[in-house]
C-alpha positions, 0 to 999 in steps of 0.5 A: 500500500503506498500514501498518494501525493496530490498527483495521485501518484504513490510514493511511501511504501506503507508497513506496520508491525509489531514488538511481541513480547511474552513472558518466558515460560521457564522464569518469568521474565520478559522476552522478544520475539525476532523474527528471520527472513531467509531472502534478506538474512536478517532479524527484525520484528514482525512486519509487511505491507499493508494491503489497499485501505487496511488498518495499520494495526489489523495490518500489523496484527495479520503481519504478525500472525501470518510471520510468527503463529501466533495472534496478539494482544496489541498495546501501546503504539511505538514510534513509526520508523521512516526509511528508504528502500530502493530510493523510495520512503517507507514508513513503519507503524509499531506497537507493542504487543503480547503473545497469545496463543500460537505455534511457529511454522517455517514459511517462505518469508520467515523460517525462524523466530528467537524469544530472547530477552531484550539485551539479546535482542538489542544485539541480534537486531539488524537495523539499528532502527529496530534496536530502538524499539526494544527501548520504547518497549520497555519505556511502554510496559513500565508505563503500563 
């Protein structure tokens, strides 16, 4: 989905996505999901496209489930991340959402995820830009 100028002319790839969190199964504490796209060989939160007129958050929401398996509850919105790609602007919706229920199947665009706690997170990230969001997730869920 891209925003139209007034020539009607699409220029900004719009996306969004979310920071799914849960607590760890084993101790409690908080952790991560990254997700691995096989054609980009990176890790970054879950996130695609928005289809023609959908809502930013079912976009982020459906991005999440279709990459990860699991549905979400979704939280406080996080900032937009704005970039290039291929000489054209994206822009990013974020929130914070916590895992529900869900089982992770390798697929085409993403054939592995890590729950790992925010540090590990921090450094398994890709972009700089993602590594951001684990701190405005934290800021989030202390303010919650």
């Amino acid at each position: 989905m891209t925003d139209t100028d007034s020539t009607g002319r699409g220029d900004t790839i719009l996306a969004a996505g979310c920071v799914l969190w849960r607590r760890s199964p084993v101790d409690g504490n908080l952790e991560l999901c990254l997700v691995h796209r096989p054609k980009y060989d990176d890790w970054s939160f879950p996130k695609g496209k928005l289809k023609q007129g959908e809502d930013p958050l079912a976009g982020a929401l459906r991005e999440v489930e279709e990459e990860t398996g699991f549905r979400c509850e979704p939280g406080p919105r996080l900032p937009t991340a704005h970039y290039q790609v291929n000489g054209r602007p994206k822009q990013v919706s974020y929130w914070a959402a916590e895992a529900g229920e869900g089982h992770f199947v390798p697929n085409r665009e993403v054939d592995r995820v890590r729950w790992l706690s925010p540090d590990a997170a921090r450094d398994r990230l890709t972009m700089v830009r993602d590594r951001e969001l684990v701190d405005e997730l934290l800021a989030a869920l202390r303010h919650a």
